[in-house]
C-alpha positions in Angstrom: 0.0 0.0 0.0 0.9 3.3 -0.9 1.1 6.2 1.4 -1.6 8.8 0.9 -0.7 12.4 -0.3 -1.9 13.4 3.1 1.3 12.6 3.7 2.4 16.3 2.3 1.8 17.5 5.5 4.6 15.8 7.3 7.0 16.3 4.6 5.9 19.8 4.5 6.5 20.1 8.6 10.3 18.0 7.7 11.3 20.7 5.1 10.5 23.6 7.1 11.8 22.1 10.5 15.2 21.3 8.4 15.6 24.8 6.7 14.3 26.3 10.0 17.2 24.4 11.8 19.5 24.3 9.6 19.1 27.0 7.1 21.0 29.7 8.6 23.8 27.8 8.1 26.4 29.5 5.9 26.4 28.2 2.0 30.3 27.4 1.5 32.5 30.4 1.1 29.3 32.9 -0.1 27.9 35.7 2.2 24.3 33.8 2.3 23.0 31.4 4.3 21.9 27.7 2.6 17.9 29.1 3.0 19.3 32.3 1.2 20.4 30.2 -1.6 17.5 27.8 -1.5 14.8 30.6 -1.8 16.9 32.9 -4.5 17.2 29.7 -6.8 13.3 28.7 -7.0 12.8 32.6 -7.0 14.8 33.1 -10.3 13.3 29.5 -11.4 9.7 31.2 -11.2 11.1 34.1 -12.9 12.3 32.6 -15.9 9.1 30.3 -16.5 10.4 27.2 -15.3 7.5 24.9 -14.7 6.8 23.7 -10.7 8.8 21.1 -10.6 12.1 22.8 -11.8 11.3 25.3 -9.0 11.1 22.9 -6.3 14.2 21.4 -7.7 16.2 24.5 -7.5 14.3 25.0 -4.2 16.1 21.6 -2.6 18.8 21.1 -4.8 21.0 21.7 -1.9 19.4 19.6 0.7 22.1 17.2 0.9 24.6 19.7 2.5 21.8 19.6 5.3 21.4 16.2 5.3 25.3 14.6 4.9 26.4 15.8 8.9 30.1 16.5 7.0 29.6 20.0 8.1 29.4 23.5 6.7 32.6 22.8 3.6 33.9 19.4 3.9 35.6 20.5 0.5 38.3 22.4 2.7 39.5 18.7 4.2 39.5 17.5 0.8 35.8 15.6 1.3 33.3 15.6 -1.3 30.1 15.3 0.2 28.2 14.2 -2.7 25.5 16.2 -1.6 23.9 15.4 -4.9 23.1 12.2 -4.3 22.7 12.6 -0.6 19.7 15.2 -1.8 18.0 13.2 -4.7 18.4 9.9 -2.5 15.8 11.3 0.4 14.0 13.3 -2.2 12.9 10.4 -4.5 11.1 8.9 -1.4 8.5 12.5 -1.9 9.2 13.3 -5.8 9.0 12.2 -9.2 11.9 12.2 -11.2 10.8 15.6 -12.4 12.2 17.0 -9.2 14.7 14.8 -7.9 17.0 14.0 -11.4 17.8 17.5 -11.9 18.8 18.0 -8.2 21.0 13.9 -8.6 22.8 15.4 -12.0 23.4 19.2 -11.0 27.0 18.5 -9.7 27.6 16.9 -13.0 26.0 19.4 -15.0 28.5 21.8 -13.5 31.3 19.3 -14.9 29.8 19.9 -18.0 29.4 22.9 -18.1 33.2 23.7 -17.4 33.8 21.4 -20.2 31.8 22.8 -22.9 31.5 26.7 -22.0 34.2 28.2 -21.7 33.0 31.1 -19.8 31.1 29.0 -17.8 34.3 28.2 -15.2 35.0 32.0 -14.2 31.4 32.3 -13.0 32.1 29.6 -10.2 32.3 30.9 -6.6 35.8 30.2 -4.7 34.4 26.9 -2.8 32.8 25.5 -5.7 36.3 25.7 -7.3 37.6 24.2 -4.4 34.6 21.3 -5.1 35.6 21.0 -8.4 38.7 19.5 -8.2 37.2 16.8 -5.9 34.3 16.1 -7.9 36.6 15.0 -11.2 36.8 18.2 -12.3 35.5 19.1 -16.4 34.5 16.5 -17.7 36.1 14.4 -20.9 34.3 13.8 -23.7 33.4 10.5 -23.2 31.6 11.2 -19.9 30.2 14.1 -21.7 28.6 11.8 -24.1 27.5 9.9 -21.3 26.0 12.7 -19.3 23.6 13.6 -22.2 22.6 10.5 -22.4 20.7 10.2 -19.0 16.7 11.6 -18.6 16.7 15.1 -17.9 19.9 16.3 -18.6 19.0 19.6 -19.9 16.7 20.2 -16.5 20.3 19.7 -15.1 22.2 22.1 -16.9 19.1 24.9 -16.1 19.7 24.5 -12.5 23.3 24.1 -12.8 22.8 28.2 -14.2 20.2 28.6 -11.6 22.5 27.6 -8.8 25.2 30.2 -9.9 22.9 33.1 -10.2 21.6 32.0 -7.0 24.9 33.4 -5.0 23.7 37.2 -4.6 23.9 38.5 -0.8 21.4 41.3 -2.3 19.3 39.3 -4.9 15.8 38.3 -3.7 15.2 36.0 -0.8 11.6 35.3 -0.2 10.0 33.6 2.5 10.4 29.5 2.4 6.6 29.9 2.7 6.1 30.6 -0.2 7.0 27.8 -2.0 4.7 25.9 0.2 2.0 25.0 -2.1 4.6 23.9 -4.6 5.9 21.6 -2.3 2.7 20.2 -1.4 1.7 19.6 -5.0 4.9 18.0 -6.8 4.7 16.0 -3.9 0.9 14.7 -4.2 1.1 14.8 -8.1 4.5 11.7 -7.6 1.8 10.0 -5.1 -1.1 10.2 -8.0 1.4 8.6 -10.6 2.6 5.5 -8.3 
């Protein structure tokens, strides 16, 4: 038996508790906290159309830093977190692949990204740099090939853009509330489809 989409409720009450507990925690090197980031990334998803569920990607595409216990930037002892697949691992028990793919590929989509833009790799921020190197750095051709290969690649690469813009102490930061009913409907709309 599947669980019923009343279940929203509690996972609505788990993300709020986590970014309410956690969420002022600082977001690697930048001058924003993880909520900051969270909030500004769905924010500037909405903005440029994206449909729900690439919003509530970009809204939890970090939740694996929140989630690992490795600390604020494991990077700095030379530990990558794979906070990717942390994230997308305890997502996929509440979303569709419409939500939790982009947020499972994003750290590869940033390897892609420095492998086929070139000015893509002077818009990274100092600790994703740092995460870089761990991660496997750009990524050959041959893993490129691979990468756009897999379901929702593209959804990747737009958050992997939304996740840099998302890095601005003075951009917009709305209330966590008010991706609420977002939340609550990718998450009964995965439920409908099981």
């Amino acid at each position: 038996m599947h669980p019923s989409p009343l279940q929203s409720q509690p996972l609505l009450h788990l993300l709020v508790e986590l970014y309410g507990q956690q969420g002022d925690r600082r977001y690697g090197l930048a001058e924003l906290n993880q909520r900051t980031h969270a909030v500004q990334a769905a924010a500037l998803a909405q903005a440029q159309g994206e449909p729900s569920a690439m919003v509530v990607a970009a809204l939890l595409h970090d939740i694996g830093h929140m989630l690992h216990g490795l600390g604020e930037h494991p990077a700095a002892r030379g530990v990558d977190d794979q906070h990717e697949q942390v994230g997308a691992n305890w997502l996929a028990q509440y979303f569709g692949p419409e939500v939790v793919e982009p947020v499972r590929l994003h750290v590869a989509a940033k390897r892609y990204l420095c492998a086929t833009d070139p000015g893509y790799l002077s818009l990274l921020s100092r600790d994703s740099l740092e995460s870089l190197a761990l991660q496997g750095g750009p990524m050959r051709a041959p893993e490129q090939q691979v990468f756009r290969s897999r379901a929702g690649w593209r959804n990747a690469v737009a958050l992997r853009r939304l996740d840099e813009e998302a890095k601005d102490p003075n951009g917009p930061a709305p209330d966590f509330s008010v991706f609420h009913d977002l939340i609550v409907s990718n998450h009964e709309s995965f439920f409908g489809t099981r």
